[in-house]
N, C-alpha and C positions, 0 to 999 in steps of 0.2 A: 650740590647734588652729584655732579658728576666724579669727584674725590671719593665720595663715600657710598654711592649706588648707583640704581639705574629705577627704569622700566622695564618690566617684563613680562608682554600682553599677548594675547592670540593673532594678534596683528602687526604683531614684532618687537622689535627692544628699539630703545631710543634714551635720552639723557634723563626725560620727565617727562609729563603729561602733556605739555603744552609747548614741546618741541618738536622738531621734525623728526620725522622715521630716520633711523638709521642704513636702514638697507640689508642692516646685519641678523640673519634669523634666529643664527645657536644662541644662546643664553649667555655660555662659556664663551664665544670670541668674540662676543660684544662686550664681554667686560674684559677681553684684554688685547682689544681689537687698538690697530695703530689711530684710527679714529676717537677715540676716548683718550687718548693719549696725548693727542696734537690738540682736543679740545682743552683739554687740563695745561697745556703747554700755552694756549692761547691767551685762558683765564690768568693763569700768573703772571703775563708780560702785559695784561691789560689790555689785551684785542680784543675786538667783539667774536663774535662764534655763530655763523650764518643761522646756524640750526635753532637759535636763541632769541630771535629777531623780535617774537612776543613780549619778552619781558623789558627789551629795550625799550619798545613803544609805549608799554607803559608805566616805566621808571621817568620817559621826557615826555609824557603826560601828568605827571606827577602824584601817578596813581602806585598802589607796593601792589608788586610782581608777586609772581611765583618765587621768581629769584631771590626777591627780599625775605619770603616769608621762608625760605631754606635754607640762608642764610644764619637766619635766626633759631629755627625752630633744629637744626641738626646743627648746631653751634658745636655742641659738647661732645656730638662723637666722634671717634677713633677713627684715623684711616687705617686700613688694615690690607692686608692682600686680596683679602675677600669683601664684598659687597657689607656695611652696618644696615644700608637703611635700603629697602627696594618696596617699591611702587608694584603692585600687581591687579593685573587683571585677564582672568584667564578664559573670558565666553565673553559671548553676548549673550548669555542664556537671560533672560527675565519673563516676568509674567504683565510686565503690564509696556504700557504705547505714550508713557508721556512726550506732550504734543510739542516739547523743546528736542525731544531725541529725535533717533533716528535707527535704524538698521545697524550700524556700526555697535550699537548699544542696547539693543532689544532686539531678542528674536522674533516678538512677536511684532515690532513694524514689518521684520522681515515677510512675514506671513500675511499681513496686511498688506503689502505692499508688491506682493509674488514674486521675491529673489529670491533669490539663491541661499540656501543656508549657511552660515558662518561656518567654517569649521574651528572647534574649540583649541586649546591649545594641548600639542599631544605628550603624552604619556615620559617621552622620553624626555620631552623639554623638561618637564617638570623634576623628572629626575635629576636632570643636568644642575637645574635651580641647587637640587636637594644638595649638591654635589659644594655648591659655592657658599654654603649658608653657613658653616660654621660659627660665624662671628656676624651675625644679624641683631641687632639692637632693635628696629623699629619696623615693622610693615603697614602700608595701608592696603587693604583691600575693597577691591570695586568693581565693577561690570559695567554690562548686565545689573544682576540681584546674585550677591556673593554667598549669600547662604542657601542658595538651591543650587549650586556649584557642586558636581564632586569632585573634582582636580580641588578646588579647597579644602576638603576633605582627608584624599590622600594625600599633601604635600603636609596638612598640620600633624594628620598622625605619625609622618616620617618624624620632625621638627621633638611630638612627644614623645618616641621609641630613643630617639639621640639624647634625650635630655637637655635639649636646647631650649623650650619652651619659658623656661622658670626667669630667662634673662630680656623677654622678646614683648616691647609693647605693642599692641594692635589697634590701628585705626580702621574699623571697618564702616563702610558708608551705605545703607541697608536701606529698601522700601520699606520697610517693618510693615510688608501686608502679612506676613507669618513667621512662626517661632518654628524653625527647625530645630528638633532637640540634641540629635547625633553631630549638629553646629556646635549649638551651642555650648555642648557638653563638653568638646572639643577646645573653645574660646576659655573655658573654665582652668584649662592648665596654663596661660600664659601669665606674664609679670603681671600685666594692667592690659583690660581692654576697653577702649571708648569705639560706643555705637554713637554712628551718625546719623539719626532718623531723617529719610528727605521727606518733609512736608510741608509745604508749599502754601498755601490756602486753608481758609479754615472749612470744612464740611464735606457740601454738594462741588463746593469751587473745586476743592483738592480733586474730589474724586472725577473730573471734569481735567482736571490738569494732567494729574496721575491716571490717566482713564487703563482699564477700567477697576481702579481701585475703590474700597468701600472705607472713609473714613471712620467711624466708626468702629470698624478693625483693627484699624493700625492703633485707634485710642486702647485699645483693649492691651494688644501684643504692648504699645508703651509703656501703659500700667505693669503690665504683668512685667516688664525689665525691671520695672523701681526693686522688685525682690529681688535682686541676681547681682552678685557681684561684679558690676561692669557702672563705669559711666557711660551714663546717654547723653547724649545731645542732641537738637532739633536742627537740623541743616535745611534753613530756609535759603532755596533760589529765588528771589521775588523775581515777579514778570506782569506784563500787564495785569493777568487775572486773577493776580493776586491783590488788586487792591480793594475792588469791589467788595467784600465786608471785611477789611480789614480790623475794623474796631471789634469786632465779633474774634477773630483772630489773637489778635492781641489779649482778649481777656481769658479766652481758650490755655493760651500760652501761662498767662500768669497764673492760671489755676491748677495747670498742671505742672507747675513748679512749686506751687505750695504743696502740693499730693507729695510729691518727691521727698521733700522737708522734711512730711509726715514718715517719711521712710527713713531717715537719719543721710539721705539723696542729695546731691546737686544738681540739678539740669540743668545741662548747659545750653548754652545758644549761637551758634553760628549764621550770620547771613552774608547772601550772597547774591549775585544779580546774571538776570538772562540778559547777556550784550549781542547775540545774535539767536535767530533771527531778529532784525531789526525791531519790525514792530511788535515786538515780545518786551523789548527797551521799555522800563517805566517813564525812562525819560522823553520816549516820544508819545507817551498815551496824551490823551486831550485834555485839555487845560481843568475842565469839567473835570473827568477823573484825578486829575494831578491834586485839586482842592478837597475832594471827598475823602481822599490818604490824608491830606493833610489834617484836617477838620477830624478825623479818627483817633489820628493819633492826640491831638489837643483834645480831646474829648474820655480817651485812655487814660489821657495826665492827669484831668479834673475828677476824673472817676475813681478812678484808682491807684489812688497816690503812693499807696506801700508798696506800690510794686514797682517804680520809677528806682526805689532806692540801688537797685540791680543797678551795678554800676555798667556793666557790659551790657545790660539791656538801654540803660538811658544812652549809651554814646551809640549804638546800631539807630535807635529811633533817630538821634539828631542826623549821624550819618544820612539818614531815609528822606529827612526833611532838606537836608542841604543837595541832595540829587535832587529833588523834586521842584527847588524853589530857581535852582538855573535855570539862565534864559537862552529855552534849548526850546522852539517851537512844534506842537505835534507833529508827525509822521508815521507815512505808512497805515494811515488808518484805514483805507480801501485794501491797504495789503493783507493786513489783521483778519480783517472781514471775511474776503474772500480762502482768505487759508481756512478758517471756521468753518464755512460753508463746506467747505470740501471734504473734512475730516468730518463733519455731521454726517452728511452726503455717504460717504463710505464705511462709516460705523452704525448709520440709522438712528442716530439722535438729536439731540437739542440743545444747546449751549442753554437757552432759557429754561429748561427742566433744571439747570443746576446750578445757574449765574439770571434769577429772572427780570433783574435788571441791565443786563448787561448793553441792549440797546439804548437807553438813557442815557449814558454816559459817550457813548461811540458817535 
């Protein structure tokens, strides 16, 4: 990543997502700052690079990094003088308080919470961006909620006036609680764009995770993408409370992949796992819950056996099951509890209005 891009957030520029801040604000002299330089220096003589220290951990855990999968995934592009592939994210603007965020990522914990409001990223940065783009291949875009972004906005219609667009694919990672149309009319002049739907849980859960969003919404806004020129994709974070009707999920999932079909569609699937806070970890939920996933899912397999043929769906399930089945002892389950109590407490609701078995299992 660092040969071929950066970061470029309201909170400043850095190598990639899941590295340290740079320090460095401009846009421009973080891409040709002696820092980027010495990293790129370090990489080719095979030193580590302090800033990187994540992906070390879990390449000698012998889990794929971010490192790995960038290796991979920008294999084929060009170094160039200017940035191919950059990472962006330009607010914390969102509309919704999922209970894995935080402030840094939602404005509205901000609000919940009585800080300070973020300030977005300004006008000129973006400009500076516009300035370095010439030879951009790939962007992912994120927040916040990037389609109620205007800095996304004006930097894609700069990207359309240049005639840069026609060469540029787009990974954007969406709540899909709404279809901005001046978005995504916008998303309509690049190469390829793949929408990341996050949805997490199937229902009352989602809408309890993603609070306060209306599943049932985001089913609609998903349907209505199957007509749109763009691949979608479900970008599941599982977490604890995602396991509780997970078989209800799964079948959710597989029908809304047939619906797709019906469109001449692929839906894709991505999964992913909450590793902090702790006991958000599936891996430290209670054994009780650990067997209810599992039993879901072998219950998925006998049920509904055309849908296993997904070959990316059957290796994510066993994936699911081989987390599940190490012998890694519950934890944190009074931590759990009490974080629920509190965000109940401070939103005025009920975990059981929307998970009603969720003491059962706890």
């Amino acid at each position: 990543m660092p040969f071929v891009g950066l970061q470029a957030t309201h909170m400043g520029n850095r190598l990639c997502c899941v590295s340290k801040q740079s320090g460095i604000n401009g846009i421009k002299d973080f891409w040709h700052s002696n820092y980027r330089k010495e990293v790129k220096k370090k990489m080719l003589q095979g030193e580590k690079v302090a800033d990187c220290e994540g992906c070390y951990k879990k390449e000698a855990e012998g889990k794929i990094s971010l490192r790995n999968h960038y290796n991979s995934f920008y294999k084929n592009l060009t170094i160039e003088s200017q940035p191919t592939a950059m990472d962006l994210d330009f607010s914390n603007l969102c509309n919704l308080q999922c209970i894995m965020c935080g402030p840094d990522r939602s404005s509205q914990w901000t609000k919940e919470l009585g800080e300070k409001t973020m300030t977005p990223i300004s006008k000129e940065q973006i400009d500076e961006l516009c300035q370095i783009s010439d030879h951009v291949e790939h962007l992912t875009i994120q927040g916040g909620e990037p389609s109620i972004m205007p800095e996304f906005e004006y930097y894609f219609q700069y990207l359309k006036e240049k005639n840069l667009t026609g060469k540029i694919k787009i990974d954007c990672i969406s709540n899909l609680t709404n279809i901005n149309n001046k978005f995504y009319e916008l998303l309509e002049n690049f190469k390829a764009v793949s929408i990341n739907a996050s949805v997490d849980a199937y229902h009352h859960a989602n809408d309890y995770i993603r609070f306060p969003s209306k599943f049932t919404n985001i089913e609609k806004n998903l349907l209505e993408l199957s007509k749109k020129n763009l691949q979608v994709n479900l970008q599941i974070t599982l977490q604890t409370l995602s396991m509780y009707n997970f078989y209800d999920f799964l079948v959710w999932i597989s029908r809304t992949q047939k619906h797709f079909e019906k469109e001449n569609k692929t839906f894709g699937l991505n999964i992913s796992y909450v590793g902090w806070p702790n006991y958000l970890d599936i891996t430290n939920a209670p054994e009780k819950l650990k067997k209810k996933m599992i039993d879901d899912i072998k219950q998925f397999r006998t049920q509904h056996n055309d849908s296993i043929k997904d070959v990316k769906f059957n290796i994510e399930l066993k994936n699911i099951e081989q987390r599940l089945s190490t012998d890694h002892p519950p934890r944190y389950i009074n931590e759990l509890k009490d974080y629920l109590n509190t965000l109940d407490n401070r939103r005025n609701i009920k975990i059981t209005n929307y998970i009603p078995n969720f003491y059962d299992y706890i």
